[in-house]
mmCIF file of the N, C-alpha and C atoms, coordinates in Angstrom:
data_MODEL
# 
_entry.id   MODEL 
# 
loop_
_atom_site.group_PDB 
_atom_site.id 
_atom_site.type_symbol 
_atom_site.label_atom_id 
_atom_site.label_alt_id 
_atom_site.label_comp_id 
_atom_site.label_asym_id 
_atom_site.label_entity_id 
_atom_site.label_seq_id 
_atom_site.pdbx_PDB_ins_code 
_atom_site.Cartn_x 
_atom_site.Cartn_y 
_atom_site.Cartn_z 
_atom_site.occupancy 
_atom_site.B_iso_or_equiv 
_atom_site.pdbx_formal_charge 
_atom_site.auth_seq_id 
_atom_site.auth_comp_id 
_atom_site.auth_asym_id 
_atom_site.auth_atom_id 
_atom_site.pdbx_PDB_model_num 
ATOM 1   N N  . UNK A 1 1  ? -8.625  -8.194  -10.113 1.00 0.00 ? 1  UNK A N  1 
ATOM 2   C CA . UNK A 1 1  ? -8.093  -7.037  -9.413  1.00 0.00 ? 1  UNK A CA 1 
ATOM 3   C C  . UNK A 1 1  ? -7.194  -6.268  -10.362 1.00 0.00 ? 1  UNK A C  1 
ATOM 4   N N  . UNK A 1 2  ? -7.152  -4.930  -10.260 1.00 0.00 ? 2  UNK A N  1 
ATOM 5   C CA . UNK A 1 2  ? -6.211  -4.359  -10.712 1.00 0.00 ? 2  UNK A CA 1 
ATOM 6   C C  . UNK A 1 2  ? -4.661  -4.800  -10.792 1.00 0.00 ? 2  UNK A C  1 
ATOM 7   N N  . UNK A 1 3  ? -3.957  -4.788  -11.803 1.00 0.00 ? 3  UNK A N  1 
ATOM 8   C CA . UNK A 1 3  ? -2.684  -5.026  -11.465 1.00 0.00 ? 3  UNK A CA 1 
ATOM 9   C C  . UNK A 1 3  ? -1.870  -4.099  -10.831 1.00 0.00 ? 3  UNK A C  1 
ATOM 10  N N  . UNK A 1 4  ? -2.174  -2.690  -11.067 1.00 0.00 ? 4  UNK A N  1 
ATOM 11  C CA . UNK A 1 4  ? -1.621  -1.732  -10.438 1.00 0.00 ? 4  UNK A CA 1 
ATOM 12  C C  . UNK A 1 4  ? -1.537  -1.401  -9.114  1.00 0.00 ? 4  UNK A C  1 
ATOM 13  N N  . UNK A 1 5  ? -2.377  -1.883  -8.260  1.00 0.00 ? 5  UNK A N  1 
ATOM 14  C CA . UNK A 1 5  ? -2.633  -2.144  -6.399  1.00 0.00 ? 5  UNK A CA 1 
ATOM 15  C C  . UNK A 1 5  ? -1.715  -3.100  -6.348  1.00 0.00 ? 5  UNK A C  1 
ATOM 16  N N  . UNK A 1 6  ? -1.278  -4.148  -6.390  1.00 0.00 ? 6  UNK A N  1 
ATOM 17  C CA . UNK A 1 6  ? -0.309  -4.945  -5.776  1.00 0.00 ? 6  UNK A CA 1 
ATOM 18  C C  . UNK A 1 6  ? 0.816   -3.971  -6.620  1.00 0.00 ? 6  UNK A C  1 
ATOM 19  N N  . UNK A 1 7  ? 0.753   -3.819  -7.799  1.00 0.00 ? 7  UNK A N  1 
ATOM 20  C CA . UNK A 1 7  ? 2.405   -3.655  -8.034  1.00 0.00 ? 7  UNK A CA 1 
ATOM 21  C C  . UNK A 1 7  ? 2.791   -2.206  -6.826  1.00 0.00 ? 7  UNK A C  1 
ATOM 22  N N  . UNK A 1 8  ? 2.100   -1.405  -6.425  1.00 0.00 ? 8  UNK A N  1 
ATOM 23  C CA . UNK A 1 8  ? 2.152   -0.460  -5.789  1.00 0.00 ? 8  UNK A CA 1 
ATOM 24  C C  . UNK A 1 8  ? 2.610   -0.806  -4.476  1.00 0.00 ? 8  UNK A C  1 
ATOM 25  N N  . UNK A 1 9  ? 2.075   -1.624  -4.017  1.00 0.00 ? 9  UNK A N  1 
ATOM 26  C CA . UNK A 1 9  ? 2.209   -2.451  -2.958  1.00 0.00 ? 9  UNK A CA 1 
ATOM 27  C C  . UNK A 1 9  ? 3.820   -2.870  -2.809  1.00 0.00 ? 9  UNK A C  1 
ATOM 28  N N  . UNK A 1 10 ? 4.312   -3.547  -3.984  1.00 0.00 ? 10 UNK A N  1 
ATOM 29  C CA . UNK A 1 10 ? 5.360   -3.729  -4.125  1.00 0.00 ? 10 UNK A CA 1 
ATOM 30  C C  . UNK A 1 10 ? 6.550   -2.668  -3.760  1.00 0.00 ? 10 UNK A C  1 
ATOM 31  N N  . UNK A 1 11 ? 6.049   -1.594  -4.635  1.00 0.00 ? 11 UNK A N  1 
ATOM 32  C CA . UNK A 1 11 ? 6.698   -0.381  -4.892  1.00 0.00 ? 11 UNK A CA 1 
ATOM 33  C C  . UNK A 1 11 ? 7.047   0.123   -3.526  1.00 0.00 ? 11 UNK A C  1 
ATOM 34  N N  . UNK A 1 12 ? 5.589   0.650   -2.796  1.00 0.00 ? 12 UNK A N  1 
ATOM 35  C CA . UNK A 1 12 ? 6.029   1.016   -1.432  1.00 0.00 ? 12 UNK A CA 1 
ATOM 36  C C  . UNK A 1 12 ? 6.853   0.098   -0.416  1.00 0.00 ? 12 UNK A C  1 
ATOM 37  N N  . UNK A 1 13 ? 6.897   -1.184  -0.583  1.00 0.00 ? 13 UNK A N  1 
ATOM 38  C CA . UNK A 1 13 ? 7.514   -1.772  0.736   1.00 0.00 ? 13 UNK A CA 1 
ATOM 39  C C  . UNK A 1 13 ? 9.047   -1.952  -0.074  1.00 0.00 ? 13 UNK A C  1 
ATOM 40  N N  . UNK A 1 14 ? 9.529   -2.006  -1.196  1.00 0.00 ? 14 UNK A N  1 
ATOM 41  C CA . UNK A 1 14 ? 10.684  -2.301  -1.726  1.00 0.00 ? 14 UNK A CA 1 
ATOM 42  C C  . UNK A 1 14 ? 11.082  -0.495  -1.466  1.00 0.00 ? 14 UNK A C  1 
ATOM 43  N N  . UNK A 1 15 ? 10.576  0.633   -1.600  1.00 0.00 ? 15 UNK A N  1 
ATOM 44  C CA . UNK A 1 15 ? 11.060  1.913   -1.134  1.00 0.00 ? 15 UNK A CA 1 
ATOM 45  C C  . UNK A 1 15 ? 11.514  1.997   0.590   1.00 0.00 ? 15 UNK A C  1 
ATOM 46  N N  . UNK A 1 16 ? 10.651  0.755   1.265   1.00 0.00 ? 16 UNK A N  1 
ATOM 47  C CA . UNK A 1 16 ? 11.014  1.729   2.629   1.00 0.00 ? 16 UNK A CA 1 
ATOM 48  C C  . UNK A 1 16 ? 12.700  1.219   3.351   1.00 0.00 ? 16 UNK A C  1 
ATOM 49  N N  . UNK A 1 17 ? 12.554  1.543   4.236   1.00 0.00 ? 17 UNK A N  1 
ATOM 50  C CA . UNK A 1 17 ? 14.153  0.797   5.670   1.00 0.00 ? 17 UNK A CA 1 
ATOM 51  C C  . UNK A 1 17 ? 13.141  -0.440  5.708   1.00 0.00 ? 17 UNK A C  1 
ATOM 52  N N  . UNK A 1 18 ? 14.891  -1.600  6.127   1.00 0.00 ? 18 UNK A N  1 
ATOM 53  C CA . UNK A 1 18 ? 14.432  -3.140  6.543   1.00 0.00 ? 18 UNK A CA 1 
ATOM 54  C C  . UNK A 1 18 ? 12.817  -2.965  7.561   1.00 0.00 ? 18 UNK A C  1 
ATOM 55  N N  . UNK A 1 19 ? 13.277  -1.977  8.242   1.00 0.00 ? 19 UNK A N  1 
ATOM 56  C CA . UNK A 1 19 ? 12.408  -2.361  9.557   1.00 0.00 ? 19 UNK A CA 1 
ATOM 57  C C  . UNK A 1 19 ? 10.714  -1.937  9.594   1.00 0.00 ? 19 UNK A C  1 
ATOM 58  N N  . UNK A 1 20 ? 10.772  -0.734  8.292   1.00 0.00 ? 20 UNK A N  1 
ATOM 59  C CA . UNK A 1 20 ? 9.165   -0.861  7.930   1.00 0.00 ? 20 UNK A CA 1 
ATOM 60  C C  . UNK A 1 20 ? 9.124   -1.476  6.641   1.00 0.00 ? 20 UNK A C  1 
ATOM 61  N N  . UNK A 1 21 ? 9.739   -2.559  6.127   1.00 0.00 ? 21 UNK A N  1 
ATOM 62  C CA . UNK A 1 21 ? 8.991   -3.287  5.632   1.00 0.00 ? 21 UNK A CA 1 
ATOM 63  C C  . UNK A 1 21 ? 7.769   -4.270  5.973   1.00 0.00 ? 21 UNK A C  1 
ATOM 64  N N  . UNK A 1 22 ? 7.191   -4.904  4.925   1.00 0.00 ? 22 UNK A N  1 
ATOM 65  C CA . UNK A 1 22 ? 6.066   -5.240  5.605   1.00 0.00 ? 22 UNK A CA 1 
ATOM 66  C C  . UNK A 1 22 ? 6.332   -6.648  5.668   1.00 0.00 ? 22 UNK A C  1 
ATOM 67  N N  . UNK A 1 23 ? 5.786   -7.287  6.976   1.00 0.00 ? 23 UNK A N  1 
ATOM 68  C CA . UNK A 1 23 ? 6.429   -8.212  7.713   1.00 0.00 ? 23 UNK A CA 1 
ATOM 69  C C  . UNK A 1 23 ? 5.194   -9.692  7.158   1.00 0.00 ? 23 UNK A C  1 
ATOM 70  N N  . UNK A 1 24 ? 6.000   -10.940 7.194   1.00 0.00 ? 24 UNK A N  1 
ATOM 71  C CA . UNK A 1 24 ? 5.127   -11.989 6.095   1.00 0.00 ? 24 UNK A CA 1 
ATOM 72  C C  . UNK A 1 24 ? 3.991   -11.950 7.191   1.00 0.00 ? 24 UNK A C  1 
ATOM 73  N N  . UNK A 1 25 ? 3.874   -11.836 8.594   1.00 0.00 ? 25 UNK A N  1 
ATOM 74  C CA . UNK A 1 25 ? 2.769   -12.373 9.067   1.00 0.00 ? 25 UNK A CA 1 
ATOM 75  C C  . UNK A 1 25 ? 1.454   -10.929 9.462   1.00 0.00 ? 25 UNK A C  1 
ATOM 76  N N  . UNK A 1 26 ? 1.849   -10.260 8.607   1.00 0.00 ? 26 UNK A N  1 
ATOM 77  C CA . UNK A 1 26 ? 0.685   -8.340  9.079   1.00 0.00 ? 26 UNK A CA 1 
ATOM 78  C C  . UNK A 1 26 ? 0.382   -9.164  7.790   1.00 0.00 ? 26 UNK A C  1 
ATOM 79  N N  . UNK A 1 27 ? -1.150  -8.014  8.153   1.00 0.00 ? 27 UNK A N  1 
ATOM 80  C CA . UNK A 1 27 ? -1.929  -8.157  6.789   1.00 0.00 ? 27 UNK A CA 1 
ATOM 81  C C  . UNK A 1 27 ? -1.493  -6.626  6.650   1.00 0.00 ? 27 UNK A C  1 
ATOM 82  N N  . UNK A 1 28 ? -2.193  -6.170  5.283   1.00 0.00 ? 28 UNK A N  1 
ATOM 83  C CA . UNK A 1 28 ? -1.624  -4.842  4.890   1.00 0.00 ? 28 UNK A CA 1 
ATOM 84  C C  . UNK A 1 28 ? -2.113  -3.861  5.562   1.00 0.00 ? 28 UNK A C  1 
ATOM 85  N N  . UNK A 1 29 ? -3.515  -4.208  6.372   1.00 0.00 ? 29 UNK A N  1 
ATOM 86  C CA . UNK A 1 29 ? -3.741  -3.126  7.359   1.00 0.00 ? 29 UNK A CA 1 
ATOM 87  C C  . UNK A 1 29 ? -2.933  -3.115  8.469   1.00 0.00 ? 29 UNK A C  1 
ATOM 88  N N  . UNK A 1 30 ? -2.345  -3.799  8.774   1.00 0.00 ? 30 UNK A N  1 
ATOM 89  C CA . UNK A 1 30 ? -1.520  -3.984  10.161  1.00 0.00 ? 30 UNK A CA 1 
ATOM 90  C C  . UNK A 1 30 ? -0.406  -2.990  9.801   1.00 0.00 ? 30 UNK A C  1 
ATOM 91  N N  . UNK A 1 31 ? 0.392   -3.532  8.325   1.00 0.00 ? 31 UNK A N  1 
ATOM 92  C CA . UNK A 1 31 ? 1.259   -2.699  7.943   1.00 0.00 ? 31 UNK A CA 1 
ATOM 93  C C  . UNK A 1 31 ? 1.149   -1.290  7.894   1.00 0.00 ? 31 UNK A C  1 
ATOM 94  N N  . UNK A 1 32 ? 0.042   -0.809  7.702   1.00 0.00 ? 32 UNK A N  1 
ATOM 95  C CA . UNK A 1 32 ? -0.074  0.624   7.254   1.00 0.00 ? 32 UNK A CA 1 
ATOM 96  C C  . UNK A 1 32 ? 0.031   1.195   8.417   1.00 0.00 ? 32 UNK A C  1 
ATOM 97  N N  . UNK A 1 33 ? -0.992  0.390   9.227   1.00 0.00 ? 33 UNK A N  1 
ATOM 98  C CA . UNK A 1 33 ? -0.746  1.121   10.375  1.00 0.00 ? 33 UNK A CA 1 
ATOM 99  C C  . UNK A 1 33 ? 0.407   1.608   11.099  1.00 0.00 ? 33 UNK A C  1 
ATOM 100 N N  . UNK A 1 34 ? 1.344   0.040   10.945  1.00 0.00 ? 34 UNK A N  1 
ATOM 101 C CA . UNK A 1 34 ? 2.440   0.162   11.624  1.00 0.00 ? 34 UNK A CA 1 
ATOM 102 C C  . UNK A 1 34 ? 3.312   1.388   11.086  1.00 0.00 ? 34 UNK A C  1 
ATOM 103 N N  . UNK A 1 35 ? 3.375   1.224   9.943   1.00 0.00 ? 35 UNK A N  1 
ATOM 104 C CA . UNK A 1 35 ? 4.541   2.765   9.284   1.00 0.00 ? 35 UNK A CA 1 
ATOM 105 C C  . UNK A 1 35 ? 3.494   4.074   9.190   1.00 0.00 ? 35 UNK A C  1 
ATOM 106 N N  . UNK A 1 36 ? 2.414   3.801   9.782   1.00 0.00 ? 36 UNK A N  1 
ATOM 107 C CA . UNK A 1 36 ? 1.502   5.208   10.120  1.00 0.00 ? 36 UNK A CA 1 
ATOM 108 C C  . UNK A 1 36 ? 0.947   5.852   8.292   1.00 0.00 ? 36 UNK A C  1 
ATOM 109 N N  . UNK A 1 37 ? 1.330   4.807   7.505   1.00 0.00 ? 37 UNK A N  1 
ATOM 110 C CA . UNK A 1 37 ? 0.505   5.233   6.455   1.00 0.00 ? 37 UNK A CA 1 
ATOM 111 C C  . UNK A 1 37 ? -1.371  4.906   6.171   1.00 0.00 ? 37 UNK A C  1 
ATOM 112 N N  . UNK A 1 38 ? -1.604  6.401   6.086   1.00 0.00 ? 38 UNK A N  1 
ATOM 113 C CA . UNK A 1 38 ? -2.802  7.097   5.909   1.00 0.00 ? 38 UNK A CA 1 
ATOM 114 C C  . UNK A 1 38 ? -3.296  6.766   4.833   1.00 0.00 ? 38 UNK A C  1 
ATOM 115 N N  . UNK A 1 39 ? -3.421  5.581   4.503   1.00 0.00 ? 39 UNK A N  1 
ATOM 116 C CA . UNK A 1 39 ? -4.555  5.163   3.499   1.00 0.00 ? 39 UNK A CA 1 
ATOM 117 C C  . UNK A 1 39 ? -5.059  3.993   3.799   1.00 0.00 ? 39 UNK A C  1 
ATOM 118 N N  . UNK A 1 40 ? -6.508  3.901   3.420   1.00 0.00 ? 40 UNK A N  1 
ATOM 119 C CA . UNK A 1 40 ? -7.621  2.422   3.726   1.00 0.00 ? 40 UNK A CA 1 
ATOM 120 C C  . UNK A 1 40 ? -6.789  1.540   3.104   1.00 0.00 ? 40 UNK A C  1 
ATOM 121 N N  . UNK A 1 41 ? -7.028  0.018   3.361   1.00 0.00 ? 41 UNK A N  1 
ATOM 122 C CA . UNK A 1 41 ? -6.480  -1.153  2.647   1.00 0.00 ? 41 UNK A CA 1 
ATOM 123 C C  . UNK A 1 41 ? -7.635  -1.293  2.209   1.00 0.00 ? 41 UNK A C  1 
ATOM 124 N N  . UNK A 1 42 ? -8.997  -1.043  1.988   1.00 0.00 ? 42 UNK A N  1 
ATOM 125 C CA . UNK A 1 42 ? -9.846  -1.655  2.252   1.00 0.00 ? 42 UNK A CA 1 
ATOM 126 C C  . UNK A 1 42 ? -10.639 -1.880  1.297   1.00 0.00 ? 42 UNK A C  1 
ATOM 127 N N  . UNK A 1 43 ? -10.004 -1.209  -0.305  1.00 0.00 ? 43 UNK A N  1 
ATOM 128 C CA . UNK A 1 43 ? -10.408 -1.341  -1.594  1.00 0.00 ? 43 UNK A CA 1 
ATOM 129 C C  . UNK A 1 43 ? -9.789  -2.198  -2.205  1.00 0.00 ? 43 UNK A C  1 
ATOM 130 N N  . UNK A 1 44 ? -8.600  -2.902  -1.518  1.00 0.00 ? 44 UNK A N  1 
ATOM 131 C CA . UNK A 1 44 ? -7.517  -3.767  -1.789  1.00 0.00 ? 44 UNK A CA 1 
ATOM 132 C C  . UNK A 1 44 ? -8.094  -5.246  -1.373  1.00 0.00 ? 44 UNK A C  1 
ATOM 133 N N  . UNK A 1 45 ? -8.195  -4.515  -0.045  1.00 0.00 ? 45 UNK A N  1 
ATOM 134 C CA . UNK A 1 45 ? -9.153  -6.255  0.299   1.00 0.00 ? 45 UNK A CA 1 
ATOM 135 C C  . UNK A 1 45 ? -10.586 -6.547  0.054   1.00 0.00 ? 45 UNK A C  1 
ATOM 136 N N  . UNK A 1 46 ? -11.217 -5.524  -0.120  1.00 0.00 ? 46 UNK A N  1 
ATOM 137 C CA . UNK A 1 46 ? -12.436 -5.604  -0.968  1.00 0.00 ? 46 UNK A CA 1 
ATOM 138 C C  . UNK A 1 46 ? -12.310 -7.035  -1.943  1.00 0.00 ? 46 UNK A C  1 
ATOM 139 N N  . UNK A 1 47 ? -11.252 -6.500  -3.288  1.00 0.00 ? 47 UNK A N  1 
ATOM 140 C CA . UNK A 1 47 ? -11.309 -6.938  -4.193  1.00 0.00 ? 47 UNK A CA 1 
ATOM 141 C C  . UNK A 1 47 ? -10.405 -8.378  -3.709  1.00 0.00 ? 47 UNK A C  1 
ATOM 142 N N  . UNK A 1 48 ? -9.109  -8.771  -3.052  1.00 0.00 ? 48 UNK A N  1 
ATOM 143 C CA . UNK A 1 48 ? -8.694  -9.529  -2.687  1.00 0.00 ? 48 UNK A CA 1 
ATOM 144 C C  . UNK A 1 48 ? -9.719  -10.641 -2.453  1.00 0.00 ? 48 UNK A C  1 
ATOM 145 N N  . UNK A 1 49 ? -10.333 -10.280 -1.387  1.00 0.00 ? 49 UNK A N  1 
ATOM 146 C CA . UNK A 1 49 ? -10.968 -11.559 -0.629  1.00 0.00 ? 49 UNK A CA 1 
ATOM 147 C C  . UNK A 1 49 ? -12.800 -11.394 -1.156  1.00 0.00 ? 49 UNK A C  1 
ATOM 148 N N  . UNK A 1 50 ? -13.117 -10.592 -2.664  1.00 0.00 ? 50 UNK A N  1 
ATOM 149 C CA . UNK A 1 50 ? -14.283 -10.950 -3.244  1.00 0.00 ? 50 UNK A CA 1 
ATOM 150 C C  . UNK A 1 50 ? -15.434 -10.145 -3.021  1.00 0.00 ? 50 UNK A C  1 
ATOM 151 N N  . UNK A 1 51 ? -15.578 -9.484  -2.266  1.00 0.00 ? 51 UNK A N  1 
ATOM 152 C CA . UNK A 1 51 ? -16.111 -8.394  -2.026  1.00 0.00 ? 51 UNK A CA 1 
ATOM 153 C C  . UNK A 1 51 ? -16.373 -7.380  -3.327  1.00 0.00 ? 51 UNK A C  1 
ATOM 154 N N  . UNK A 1 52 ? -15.446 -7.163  -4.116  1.00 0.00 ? 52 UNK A N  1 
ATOM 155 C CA . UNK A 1 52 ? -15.874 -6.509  -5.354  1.00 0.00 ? 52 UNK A CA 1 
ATOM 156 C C  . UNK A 1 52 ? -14.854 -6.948  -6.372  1.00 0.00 ? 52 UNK A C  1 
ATOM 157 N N  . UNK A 1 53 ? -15.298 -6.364  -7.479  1.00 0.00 ? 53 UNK A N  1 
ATOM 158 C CA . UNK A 1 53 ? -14.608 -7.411  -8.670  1.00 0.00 ? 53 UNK A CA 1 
ATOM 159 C C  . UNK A 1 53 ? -13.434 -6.717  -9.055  1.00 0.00 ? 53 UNK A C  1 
ATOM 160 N N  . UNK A 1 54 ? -13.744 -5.396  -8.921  1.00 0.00 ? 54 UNK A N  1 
ATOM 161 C CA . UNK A 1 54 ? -12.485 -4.609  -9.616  1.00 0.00 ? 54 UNK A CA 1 
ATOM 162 C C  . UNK A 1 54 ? -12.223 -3.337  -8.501  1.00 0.00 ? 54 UNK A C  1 
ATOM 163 N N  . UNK A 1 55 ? -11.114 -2.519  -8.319  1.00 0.00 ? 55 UNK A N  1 
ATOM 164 C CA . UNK A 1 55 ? -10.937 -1.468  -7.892  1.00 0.00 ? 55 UNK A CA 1 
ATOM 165 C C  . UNK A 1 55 ? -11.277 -0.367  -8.691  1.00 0.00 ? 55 UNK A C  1 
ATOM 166 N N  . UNK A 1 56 ? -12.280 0.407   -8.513  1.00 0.00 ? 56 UNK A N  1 
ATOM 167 C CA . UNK A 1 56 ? -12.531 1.963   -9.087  1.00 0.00 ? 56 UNK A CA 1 
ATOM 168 C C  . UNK A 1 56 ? -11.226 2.911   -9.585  1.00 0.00 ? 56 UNK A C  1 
ATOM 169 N N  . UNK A 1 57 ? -11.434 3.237   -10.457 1.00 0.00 ? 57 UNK A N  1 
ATOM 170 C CA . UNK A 1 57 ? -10.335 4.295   -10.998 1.00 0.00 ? 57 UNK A CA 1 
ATOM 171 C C  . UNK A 1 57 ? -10.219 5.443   -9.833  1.00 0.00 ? 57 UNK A C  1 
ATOM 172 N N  . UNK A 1 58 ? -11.103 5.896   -9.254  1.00 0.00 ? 58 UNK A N  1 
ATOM 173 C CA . UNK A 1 58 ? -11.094 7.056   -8.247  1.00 0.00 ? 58 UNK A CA 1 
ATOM 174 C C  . UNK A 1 58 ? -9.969  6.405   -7.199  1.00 0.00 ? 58 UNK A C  1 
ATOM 175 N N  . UNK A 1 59 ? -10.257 5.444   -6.849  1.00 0.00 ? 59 UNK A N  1 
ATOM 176 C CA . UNK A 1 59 ? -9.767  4.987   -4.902  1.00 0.00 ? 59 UNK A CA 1 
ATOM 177 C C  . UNK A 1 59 ? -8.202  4.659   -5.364  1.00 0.00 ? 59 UNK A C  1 
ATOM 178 N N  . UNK A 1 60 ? -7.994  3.468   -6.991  1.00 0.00 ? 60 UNK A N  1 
ATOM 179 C CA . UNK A 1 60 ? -6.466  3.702   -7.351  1.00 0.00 ? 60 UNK A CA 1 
ATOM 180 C C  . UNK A 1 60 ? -5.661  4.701   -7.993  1.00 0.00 ? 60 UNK A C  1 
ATOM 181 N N  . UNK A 1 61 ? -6.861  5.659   -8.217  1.00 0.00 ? 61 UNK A N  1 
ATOM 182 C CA . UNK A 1 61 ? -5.706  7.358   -8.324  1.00 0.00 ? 61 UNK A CA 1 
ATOM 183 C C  . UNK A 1 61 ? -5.406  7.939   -7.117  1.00 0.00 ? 61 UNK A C  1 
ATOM 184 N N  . UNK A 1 62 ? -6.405  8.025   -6.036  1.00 0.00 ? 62 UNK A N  1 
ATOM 185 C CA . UNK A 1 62 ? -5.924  8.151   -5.100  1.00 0.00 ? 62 UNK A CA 1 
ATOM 186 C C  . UNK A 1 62 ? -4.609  7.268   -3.931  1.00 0.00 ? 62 UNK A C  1 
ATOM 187 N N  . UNK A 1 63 ? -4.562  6.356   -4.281  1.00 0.00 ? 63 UNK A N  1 
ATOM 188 C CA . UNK A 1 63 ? -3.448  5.163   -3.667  1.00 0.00 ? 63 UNK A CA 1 
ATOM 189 C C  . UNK A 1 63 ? -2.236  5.451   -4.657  1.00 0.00 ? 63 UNK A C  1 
ATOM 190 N N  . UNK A 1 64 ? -2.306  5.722   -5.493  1.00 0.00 ? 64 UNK A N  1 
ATOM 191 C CA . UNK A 1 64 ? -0.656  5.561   -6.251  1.00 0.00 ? 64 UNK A CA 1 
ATOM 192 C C  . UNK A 1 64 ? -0.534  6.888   -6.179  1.00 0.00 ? 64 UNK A C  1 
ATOM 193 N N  . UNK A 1 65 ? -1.527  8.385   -5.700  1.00 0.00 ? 65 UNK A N  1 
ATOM 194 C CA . UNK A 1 65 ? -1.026  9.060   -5.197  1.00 0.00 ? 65 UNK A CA 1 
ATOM 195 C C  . UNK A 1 65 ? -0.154  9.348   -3.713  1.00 0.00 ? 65 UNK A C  1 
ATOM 196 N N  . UNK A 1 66 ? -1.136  7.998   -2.759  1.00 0.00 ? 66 UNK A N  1 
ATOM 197 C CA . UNK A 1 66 ? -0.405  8.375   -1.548  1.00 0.00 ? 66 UNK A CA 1 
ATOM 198 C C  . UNK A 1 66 ? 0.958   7.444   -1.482  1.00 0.00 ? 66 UNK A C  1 
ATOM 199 N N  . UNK A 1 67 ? 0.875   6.727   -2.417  1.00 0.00 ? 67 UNK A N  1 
ATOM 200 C CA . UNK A 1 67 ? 2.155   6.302   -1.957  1.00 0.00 ? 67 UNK A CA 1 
ATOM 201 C C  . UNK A 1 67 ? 3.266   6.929   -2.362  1.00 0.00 ? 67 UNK A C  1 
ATOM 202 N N  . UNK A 1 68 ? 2.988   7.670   -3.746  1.00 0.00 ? 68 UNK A N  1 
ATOM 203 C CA . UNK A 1 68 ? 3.896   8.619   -4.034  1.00 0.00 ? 68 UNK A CA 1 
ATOM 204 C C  . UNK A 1 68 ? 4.398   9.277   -3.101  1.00 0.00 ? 68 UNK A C  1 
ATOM 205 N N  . UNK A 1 69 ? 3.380   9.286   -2.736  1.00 0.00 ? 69 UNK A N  1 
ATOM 206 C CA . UNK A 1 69 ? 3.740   11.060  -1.756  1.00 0.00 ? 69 UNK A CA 1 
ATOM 207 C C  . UNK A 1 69 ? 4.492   10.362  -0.281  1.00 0.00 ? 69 UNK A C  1 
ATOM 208 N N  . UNK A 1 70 ? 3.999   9.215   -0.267  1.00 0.00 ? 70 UNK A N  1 
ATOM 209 C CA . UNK A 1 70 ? 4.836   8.618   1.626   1.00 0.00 ? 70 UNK A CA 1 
ATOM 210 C C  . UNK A 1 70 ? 6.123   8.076   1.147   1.00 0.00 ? 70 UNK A C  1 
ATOM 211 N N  . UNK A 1 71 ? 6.151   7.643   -0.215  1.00 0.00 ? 71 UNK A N  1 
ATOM 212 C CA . UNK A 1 71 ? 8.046   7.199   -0.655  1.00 0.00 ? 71 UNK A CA 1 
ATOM 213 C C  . UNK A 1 71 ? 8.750   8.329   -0.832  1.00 0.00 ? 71 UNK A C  1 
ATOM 214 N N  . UNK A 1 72 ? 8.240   9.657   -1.416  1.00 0.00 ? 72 UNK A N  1 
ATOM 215 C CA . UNK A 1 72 ? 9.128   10.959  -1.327  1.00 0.00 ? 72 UNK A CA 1 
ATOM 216 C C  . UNK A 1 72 ? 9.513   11.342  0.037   1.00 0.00 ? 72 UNK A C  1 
ATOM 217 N N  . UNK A 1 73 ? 8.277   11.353  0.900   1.00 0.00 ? 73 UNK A N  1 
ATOM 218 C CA . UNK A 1 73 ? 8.392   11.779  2.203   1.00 0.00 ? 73 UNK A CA 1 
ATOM 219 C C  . UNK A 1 73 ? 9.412   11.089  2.945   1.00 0.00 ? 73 UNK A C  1 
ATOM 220 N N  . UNK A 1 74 ? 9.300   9.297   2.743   1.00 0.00 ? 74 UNK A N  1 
ATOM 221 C CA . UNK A 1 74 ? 10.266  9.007   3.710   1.00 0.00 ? 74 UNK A CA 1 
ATOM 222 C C  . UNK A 1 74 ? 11.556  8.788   2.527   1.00 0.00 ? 74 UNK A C  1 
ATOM 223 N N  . UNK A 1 75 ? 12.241  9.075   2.059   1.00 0.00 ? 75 UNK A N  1 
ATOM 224 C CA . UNK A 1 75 ? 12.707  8.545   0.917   1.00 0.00 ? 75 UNK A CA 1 
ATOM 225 C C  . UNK A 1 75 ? 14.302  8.654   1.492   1.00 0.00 ? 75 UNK A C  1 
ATOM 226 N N  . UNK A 1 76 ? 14.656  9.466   2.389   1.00 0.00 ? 76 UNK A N  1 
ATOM 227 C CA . UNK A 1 76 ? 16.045  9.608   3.305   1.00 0.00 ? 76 UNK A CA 1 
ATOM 228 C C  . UNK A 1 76 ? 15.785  8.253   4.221   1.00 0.00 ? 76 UNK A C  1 
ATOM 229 N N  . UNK A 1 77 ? 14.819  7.754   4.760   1.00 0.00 ? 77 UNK A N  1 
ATOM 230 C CA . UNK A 1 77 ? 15.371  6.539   5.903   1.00 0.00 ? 77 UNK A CA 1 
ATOM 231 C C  . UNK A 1 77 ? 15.460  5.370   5.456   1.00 0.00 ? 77 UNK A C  1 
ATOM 232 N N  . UNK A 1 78 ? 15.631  5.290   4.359   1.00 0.00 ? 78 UNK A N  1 
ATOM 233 C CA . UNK A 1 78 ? 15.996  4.106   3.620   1.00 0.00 ? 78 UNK A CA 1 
ATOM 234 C C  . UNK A 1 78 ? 17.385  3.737   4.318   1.00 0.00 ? 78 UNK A C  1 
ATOM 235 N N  . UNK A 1 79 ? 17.459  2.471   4.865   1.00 0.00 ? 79 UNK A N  1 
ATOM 236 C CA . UNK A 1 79 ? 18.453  2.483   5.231   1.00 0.00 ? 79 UNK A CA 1 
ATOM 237 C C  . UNK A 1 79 ? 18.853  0.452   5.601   1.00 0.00 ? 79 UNK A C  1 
# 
């Protein structure tokens, strides 16, 4: 797997408030859902659970764009 999908992963839940962090027992789709972030997990778990070997350059330019863009957005409720 890419190293850059988990570290991102990282990135976004160490950016948000205690309370949307992501909780040990969600999987990351649960999470997204829960903080209403608009991106698939599903190139993540693809590669996670074997489904494909690597993540495409397209789907992780697009993901380290959205998370950019949802840590600016929420970047005041840090709290």
């Amino acid at each position: 797997m890419s190293v850059a999908y988990p570290k991102l992963l990282v990135a976004l839940n160490d950016a948000l408030s205690d309370a949307q962090k992501r909780k040990p027992y969600e999987t990351v789709s649960e999470w997204f859902a829960r903080i209403q972030f608009d991106q698939s997990a599903k190139p993540y778990a693809d590669v996670r659970y074997g489904e494909r070997d690597v993540i495409d350059e397209r789907s992780l330019h697009d993901f380290k764009v959205s998370v950019r863009q949802y840590i600016q957005h929420h970047k005041g409720e840090r709290s």
